[in-house]
VEXTORSE-754860 format. One record per atom (N, C-alpha, C): x, z, y. Coordinates in Angstrom, 1 decimal. Example, Ala and Ser with C-alpha at 12.3 -4.5 7.8 and 13.67 -1.06 7.14 Angstrom:
<rs>
x->13.2	z->7.8	y->-5.7
x->12.3	z->7.8	y->-4.5
x->13.2	z->7.8	y->-3.3
x->12.8	z->7.1	y->-2.2
x->13.7	z->7.1	y->-1.1
x->12.9	z->7.9	y->0.0
</rs>
This chain:
<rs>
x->92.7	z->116.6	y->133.0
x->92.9	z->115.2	y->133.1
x->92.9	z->114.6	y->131.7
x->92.2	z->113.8	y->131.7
x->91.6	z->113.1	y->130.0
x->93.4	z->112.2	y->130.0
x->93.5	z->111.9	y->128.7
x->94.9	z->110.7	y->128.1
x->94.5	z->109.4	y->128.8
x->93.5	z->109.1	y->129.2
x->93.2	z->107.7	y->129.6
x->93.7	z->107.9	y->131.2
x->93.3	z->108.8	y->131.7
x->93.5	z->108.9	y->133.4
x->95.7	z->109.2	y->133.8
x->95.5	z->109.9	y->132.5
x->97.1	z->110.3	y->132.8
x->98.0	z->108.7	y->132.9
x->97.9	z->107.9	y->132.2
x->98.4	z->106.2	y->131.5
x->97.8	z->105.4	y->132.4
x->96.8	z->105.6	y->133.7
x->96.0	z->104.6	y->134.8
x->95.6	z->103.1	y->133.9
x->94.6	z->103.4	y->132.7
x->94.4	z->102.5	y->131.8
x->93.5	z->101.9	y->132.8
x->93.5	z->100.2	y->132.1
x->92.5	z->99.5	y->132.9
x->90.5	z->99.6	y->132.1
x->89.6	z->99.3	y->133.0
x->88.8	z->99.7	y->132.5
x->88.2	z->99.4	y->131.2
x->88.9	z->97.8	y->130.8
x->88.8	z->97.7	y->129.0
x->89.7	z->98.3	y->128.0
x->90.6	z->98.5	y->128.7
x->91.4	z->99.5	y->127.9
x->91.3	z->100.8	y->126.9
x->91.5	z->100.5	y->126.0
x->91.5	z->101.7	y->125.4
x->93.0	z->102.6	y->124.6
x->93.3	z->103.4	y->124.4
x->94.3	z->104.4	y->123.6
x->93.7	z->104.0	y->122.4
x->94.9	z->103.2	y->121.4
x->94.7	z->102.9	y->120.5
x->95.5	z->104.1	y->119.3
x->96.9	z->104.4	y->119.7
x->98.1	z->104.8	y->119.0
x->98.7	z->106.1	y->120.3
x->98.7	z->107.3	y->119.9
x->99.5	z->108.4	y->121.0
x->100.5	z->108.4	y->119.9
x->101.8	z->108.4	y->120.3
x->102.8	z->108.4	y->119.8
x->103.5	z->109.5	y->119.6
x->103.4	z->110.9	y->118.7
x->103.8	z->112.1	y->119.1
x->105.0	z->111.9	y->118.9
x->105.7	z->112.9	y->119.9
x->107.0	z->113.9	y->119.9
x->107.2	z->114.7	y->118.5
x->108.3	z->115.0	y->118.4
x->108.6	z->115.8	y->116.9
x->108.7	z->117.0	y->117.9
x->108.7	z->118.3	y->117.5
x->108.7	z->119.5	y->117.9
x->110.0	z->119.7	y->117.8
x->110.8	z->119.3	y->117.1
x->112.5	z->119.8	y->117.0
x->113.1	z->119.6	y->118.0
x->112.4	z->119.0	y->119.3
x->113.0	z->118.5	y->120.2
x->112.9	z->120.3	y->121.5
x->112.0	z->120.5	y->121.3
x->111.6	z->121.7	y->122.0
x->112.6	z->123.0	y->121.3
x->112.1	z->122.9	y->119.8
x->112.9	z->124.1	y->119.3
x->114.6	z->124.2	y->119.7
x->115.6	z->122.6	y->119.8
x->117.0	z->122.2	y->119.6
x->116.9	z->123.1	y->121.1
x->116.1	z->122.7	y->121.8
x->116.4	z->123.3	y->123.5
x->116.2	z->124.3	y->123.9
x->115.0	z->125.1	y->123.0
x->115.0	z->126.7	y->123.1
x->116.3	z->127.7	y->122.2
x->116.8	z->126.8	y->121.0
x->118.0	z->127.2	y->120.5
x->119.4	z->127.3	y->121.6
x->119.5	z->126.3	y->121.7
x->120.9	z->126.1	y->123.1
x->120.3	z->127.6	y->124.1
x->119.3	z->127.9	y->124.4
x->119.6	z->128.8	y->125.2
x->119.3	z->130.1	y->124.7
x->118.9	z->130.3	y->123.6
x->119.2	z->131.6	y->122.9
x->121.0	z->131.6	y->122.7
x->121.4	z->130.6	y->122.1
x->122.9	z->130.8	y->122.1
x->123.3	z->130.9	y->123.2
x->123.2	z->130.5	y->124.4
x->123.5	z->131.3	y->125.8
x->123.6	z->132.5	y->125.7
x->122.3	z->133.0	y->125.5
x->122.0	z->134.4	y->125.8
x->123.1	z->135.2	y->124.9
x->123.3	z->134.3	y->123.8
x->123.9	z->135.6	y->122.8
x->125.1	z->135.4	y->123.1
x->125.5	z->134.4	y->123.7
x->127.0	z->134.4	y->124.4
x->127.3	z->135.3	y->125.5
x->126.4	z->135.1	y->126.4
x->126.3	z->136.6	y->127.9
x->126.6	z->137.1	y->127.5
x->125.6	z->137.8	y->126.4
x->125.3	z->139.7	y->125.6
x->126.8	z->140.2	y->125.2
x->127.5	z->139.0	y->124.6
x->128.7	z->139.0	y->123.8
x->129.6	z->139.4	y->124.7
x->129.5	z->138.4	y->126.4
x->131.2	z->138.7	y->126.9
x->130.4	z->140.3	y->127.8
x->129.0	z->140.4	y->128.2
x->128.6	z->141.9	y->128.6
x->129.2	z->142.9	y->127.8
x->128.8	z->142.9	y->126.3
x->129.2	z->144.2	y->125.5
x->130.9	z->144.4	y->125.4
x->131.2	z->143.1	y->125.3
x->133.4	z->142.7	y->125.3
x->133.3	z->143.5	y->126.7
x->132.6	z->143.3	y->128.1
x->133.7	z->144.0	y->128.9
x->133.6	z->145.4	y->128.9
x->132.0	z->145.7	y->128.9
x->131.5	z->147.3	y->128.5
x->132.6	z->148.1	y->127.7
x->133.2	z->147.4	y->126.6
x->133.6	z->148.2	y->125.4
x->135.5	z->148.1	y->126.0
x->136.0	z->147.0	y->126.5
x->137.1	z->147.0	y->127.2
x->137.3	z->147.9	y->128.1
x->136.3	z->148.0	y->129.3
x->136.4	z->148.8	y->129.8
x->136.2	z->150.2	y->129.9
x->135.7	z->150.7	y->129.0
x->135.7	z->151.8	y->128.4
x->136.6	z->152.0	y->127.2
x->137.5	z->151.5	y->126.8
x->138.8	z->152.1	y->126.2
x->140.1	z->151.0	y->127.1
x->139.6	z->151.6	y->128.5
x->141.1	z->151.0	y->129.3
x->141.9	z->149.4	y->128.9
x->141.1	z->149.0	y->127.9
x->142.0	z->147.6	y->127.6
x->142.0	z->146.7	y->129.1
x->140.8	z->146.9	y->129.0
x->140.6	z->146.1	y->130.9
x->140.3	z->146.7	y->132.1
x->140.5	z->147.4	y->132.7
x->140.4	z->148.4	y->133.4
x->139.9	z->147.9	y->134.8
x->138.9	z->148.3	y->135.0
x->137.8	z->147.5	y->136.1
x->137.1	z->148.6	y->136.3
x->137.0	z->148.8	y->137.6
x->136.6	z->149.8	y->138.4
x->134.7	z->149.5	y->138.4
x->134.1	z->150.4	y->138.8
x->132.4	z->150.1	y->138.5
x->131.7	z->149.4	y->139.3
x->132.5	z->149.1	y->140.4
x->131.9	z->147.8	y->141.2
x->132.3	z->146.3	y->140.8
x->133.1	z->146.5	y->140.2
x->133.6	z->145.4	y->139.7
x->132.4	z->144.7	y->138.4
x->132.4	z->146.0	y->137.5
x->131.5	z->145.9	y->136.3
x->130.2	z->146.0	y->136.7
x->129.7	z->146.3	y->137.8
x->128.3	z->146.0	y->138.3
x->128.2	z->144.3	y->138.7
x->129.1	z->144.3	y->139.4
x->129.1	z->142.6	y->139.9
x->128.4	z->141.7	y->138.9
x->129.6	z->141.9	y->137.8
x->129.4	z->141.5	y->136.3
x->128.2	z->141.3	y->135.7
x->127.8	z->142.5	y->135.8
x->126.5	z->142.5	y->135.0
x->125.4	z->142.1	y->136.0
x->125.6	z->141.9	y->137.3
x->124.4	z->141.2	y->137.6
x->124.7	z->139.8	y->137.8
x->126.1	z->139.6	y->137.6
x->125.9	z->138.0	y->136.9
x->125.8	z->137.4	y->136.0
x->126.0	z->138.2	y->135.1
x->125.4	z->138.0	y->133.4
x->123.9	z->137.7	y->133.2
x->123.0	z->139.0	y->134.3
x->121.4	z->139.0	y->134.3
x->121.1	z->137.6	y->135.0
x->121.7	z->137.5	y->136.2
x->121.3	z->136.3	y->137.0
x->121.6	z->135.1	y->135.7
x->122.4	z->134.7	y->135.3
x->122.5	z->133.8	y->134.1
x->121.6	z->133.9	y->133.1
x->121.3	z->135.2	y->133.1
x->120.4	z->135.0	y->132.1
x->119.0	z->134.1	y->132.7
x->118.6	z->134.4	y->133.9
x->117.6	z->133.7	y->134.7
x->118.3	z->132.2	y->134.5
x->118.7	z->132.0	y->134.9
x->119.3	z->130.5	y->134.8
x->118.8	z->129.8	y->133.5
x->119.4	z->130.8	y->132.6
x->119.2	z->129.9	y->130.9
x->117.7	z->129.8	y->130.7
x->116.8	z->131.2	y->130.9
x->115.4	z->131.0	y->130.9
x->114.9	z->129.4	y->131.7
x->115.1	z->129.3	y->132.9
x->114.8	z->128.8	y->133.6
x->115.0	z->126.8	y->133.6
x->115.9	z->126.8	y->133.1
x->116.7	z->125.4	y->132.2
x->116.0	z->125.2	y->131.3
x->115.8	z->126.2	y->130.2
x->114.7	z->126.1	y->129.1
x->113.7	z->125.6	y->129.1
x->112.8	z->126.3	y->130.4
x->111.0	z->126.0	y->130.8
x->111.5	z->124.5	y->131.7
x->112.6	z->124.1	y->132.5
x->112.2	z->122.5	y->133.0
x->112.9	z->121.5	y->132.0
x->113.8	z->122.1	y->130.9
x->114.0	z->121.5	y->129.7
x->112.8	z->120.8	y->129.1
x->112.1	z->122.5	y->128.6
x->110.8	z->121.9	y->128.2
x->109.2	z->120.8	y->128.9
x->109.5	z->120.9	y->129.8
x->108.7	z->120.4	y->130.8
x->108.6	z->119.0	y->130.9
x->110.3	z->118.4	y->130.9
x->110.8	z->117.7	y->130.7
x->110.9	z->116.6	y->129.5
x->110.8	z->117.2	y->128.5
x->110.6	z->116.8	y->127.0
x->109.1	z->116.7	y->126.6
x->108.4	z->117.3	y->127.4
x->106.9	z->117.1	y->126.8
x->106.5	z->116.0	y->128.1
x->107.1	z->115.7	y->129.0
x->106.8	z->114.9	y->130.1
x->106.9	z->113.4	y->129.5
x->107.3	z->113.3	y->128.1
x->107.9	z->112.0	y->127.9
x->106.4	z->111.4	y->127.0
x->106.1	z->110.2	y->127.1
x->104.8	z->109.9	y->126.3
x->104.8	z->108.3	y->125.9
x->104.8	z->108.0	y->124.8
x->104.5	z->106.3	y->124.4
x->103.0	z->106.3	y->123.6
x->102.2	z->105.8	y->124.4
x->100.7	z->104.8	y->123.7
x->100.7	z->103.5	y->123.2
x->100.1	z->103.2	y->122.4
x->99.4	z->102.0	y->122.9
x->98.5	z->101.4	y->122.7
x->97.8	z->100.9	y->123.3
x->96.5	z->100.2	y->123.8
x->96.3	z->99.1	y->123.5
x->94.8	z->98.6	y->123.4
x->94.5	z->97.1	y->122.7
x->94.7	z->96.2	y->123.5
x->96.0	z->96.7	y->124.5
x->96.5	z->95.7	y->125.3
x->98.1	z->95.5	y->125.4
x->98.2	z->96.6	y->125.4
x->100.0	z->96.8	y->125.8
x->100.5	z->98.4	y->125.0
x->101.6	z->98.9	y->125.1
x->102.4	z->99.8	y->125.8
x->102.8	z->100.4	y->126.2
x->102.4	z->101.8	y->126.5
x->103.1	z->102.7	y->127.7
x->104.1	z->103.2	y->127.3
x->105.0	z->103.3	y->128.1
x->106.0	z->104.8	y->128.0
x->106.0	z->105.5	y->128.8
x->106.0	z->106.2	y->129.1
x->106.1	z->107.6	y->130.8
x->107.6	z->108.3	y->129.8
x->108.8	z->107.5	y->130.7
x->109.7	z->108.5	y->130.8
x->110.2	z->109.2	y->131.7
x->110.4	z->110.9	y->131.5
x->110.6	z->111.9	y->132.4
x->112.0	z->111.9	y->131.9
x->113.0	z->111.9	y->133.0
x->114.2	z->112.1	y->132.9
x->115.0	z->112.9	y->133.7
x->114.1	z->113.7	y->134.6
x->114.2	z->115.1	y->135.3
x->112.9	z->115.6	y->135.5
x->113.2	z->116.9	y->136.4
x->111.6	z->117.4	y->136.2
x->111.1	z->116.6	y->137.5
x->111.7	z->115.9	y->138.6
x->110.9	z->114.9	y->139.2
x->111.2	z->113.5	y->139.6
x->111.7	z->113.0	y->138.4
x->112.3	z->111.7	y->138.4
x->111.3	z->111.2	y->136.9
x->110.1	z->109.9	y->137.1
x->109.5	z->109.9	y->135.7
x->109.4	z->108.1	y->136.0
x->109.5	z->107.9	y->135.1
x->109.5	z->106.1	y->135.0
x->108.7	z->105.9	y->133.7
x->107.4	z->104.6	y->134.2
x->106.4	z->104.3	y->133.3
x->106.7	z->102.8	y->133.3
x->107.0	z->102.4	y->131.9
x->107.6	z->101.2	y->131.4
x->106.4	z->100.4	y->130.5
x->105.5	z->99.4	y->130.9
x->104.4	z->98.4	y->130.2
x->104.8	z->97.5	y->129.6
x->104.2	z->97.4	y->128.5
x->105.3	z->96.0	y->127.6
x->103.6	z->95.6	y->126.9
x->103.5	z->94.1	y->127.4
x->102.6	z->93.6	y->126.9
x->102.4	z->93.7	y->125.5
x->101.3	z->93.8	y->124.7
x->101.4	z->93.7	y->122.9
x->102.2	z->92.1	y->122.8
x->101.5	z->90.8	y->123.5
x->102.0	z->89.9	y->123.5
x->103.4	z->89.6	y->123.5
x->104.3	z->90.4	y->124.2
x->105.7	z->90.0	y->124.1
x->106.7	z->91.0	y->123.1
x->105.6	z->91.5	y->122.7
x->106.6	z->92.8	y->121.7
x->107.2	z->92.2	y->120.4
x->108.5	z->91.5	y->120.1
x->108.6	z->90.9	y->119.2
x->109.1	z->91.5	y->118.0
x->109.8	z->93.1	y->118.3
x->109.8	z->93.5	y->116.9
x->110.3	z->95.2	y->117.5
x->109.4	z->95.7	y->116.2
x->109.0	z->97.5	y->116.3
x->110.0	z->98.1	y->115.2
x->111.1	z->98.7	y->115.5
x->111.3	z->99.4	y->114.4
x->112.4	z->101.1	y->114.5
x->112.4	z->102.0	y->113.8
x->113.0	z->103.0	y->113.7
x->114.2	z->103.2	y->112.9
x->114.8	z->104.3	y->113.8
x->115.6	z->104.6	y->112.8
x->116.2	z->105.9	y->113.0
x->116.5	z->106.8	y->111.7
x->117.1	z->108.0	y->111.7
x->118.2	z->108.3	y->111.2
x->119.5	z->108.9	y->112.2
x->120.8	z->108.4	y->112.0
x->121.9	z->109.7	y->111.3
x->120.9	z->111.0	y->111.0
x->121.6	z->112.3	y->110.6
x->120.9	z->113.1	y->109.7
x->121.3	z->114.1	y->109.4
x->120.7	z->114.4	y->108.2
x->119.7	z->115.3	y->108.5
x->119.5	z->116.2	y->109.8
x->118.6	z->117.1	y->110.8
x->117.3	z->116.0	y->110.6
x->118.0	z->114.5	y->111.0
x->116.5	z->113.3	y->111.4
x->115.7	z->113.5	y->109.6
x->116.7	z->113.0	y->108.7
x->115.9	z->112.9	y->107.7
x->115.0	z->114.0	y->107.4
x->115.7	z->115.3	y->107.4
x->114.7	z->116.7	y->106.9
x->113.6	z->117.0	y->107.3
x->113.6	z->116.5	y->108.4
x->112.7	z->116.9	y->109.6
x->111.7	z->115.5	y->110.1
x->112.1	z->114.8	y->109.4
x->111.2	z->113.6	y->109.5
x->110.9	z->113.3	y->111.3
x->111.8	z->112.8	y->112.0
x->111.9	z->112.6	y->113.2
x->112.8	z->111.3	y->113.5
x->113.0	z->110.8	y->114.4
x->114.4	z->109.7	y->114.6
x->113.4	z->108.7	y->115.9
x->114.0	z->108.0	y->116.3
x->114.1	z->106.5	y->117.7
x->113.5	z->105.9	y->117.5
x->112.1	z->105.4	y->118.1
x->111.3	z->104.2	y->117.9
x->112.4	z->103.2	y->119.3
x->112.5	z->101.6	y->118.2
x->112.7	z->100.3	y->118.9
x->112.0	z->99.6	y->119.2
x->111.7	z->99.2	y->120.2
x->110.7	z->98.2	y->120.7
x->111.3	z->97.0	y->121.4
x->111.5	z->96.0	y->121.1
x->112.0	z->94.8	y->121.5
x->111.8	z->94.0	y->122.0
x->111.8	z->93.1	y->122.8
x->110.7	z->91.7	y->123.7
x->111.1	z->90.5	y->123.4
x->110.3	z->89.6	y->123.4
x->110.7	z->88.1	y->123.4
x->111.2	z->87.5	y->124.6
x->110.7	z->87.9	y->125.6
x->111.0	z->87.4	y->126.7
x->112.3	z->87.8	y->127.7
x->112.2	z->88.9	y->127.9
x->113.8	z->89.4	y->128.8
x->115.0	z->90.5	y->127.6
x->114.6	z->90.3	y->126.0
x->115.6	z->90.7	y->125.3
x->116.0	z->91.7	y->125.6
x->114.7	z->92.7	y->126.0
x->115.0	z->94.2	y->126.5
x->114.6	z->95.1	y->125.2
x->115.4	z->96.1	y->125.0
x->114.9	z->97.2	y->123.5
x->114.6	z->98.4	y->124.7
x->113.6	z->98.7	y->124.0
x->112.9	z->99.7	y->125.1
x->113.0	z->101.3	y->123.5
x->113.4	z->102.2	y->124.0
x->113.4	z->103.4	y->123.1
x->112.9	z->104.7	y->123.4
x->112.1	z->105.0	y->122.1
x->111.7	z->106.0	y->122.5
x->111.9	z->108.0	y->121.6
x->112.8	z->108.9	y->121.7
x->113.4	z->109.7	y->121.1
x->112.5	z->110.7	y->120.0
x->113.0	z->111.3	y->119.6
x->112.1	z->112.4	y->119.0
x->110.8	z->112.1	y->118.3
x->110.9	z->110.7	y->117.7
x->109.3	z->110.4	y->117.9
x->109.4	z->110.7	y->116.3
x->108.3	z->111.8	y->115.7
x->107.8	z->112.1	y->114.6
x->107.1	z->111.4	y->113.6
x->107.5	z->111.4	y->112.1
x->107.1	z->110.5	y->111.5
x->107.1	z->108.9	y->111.9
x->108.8	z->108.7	y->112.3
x->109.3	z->107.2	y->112.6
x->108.6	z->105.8	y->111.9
x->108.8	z->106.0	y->110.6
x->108.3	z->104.9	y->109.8
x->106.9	z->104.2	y->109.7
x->106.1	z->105.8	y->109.8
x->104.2	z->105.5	y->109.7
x->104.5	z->104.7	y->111.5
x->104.7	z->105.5	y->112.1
x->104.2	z->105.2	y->113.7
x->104.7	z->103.3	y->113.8
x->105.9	z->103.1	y->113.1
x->106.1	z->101.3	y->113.4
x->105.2	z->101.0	y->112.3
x->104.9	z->101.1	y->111.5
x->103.7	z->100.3	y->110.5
x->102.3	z->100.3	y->111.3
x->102.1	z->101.4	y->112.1
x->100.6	z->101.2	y->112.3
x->100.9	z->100.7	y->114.0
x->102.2	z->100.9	y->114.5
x->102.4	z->100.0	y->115.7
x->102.2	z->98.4	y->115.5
x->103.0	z->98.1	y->114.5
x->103.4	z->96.6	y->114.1
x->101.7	z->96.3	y->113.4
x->100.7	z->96.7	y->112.9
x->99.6	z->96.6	y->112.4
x->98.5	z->96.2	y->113.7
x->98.8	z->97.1	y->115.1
x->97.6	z->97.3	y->116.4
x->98.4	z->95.7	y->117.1
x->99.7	z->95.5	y->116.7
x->99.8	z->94.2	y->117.3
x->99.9	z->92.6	y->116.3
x->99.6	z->93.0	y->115.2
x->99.4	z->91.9	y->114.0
x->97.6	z->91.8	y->114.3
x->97.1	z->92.3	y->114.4
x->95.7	z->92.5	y->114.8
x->95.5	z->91.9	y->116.7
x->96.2	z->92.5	y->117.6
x->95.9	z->91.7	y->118.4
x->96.5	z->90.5	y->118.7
x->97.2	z->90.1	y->118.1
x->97.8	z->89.0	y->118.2
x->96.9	z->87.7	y->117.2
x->96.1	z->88.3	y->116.3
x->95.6	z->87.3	y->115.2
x->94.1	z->87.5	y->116.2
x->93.8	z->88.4	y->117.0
x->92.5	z->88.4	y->117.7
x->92.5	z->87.0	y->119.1
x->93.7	z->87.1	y->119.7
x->94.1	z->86.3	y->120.8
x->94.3	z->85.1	y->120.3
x->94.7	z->84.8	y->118.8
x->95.2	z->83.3	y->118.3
x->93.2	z->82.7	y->118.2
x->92.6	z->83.4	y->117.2
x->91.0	z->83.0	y->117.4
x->90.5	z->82.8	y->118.4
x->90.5	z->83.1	y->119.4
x->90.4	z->83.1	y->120.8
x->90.8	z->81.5	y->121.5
x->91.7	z->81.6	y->121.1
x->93.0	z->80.4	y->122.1
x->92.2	z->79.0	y->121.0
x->92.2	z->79.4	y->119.5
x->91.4	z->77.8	y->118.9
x->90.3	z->77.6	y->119.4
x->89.1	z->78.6	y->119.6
x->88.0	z->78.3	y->119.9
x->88.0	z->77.3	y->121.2
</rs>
C-alpha cells in the first residue's frame, strides 16, 4: 500500500512533508523490556541459588511453578514489545498541499486520524524538554488552530526544529498561493 492510499488523500492531493518518528522511541521500548528480562533472570537465579543453600527452602514443584512463570513472563515482555512497537510506528503526521494528517494509534486497535486544514493552522512549533531530547535531536511537534483553539501534538518527532520550518514554509506558500487566488 503506497503513503498516498494509507492517508485516503484526495485526488489532487499530494504528500508534501512525512513527518518522521525519531527511532529512540522504539529503542526506549525495547530497553524497558530487556530490563524486564534482566529483572526475571535476577529473581530466577535469587531463587535457584536460595534454594540450593536452604535460605528458602522450596520443594521442586514449587521451583518448577516458578520458573514457568518467569518463562511465561518472559513471553509477555516479548510480546508488549512487538504491539509496543506496532503501536509506535502506527503513529504518522503528513502534510499535503492541502491539510494535515495525523493517524494516531493509541492501542494496537484503537487509531484516530485527525485533518487540520493548512488554512486554519495558525502556529507550528516544537519543543524539547530534557536532555535525552537535546542529544538525540528528537522532542513534540505543536500545531495550533485559529478556529476551535485546539493544539494538536505530535511525539518523537525527529529533527523538531527543521520539520516546523519547512512545515511553517508548505503553509506560508499555501496560504500566499490561496491569497492570489481570492484577488484575482
Amino acid at each position: 500500500m503506497s503513503k498516498e492510499n494509507k492517508f485516503d488523500l484526495d485526488k489532487d492531493e499530494q504528500i508534501k512533508l512525512i513527518i518522521p518518528r525519531h527511532k529512540i522511541g522504539i529503542i526506549l521500548i525495547w530497553l524497558s523490556e530487556v530490563l524486564g528480562a534482566v529483572i526475571l533472570t535476577a529473581v530466577l537465579i535469587w531463587l535457584n541459588n536460595s534454594a540450593s543453600h536452604n535460605f528458602l527452602p522450596l520443594d521442586s514443584d514449587v521451583r518448577k511453578y516458578i520458573t514457568a512463570t518467569v518463562f511465561i513472563l518472559y513471553a509477555v515482555l516479548f510480546i508488549s514489545g512487538l504491539v509496543g512497537t506496532i503501536v509506535y510506528r502506527g503513529n504518522a503526521m503528513v502534510v499535503t498541499n492541502k491539510r494535515v494528517i495525523h493517524r494516531a494509534t493509541n492501542a494496537l486497535f484503537a487509531t484516530q486520524v485527525k485533518m487540520i486544514d493548512l488554512d486554519s493552522v495558525e502556529d507550528v512549533s516544537s519543543k524539547k524538554t530534557d536532555p535525552l531530547q537535546q542529544v538525540f535531536n528528537y522532542g513534540t511537534l505543536h500545531m495550533s488552530t485559529d478556529s476551535d483553539e485546539t493544539t494538536y501534538q505530535f511525539t518523537f518527532v525527529a529533527n523538531p526544529t527543521t520539520q516546523v520550518k519547512t512545515i511553517s514554509r508548505i503553509i506560508r506558500e499555501y496560504k500566499e498561493a490561496h491569497t492570489k487566488k481570492a484577488k484575482k
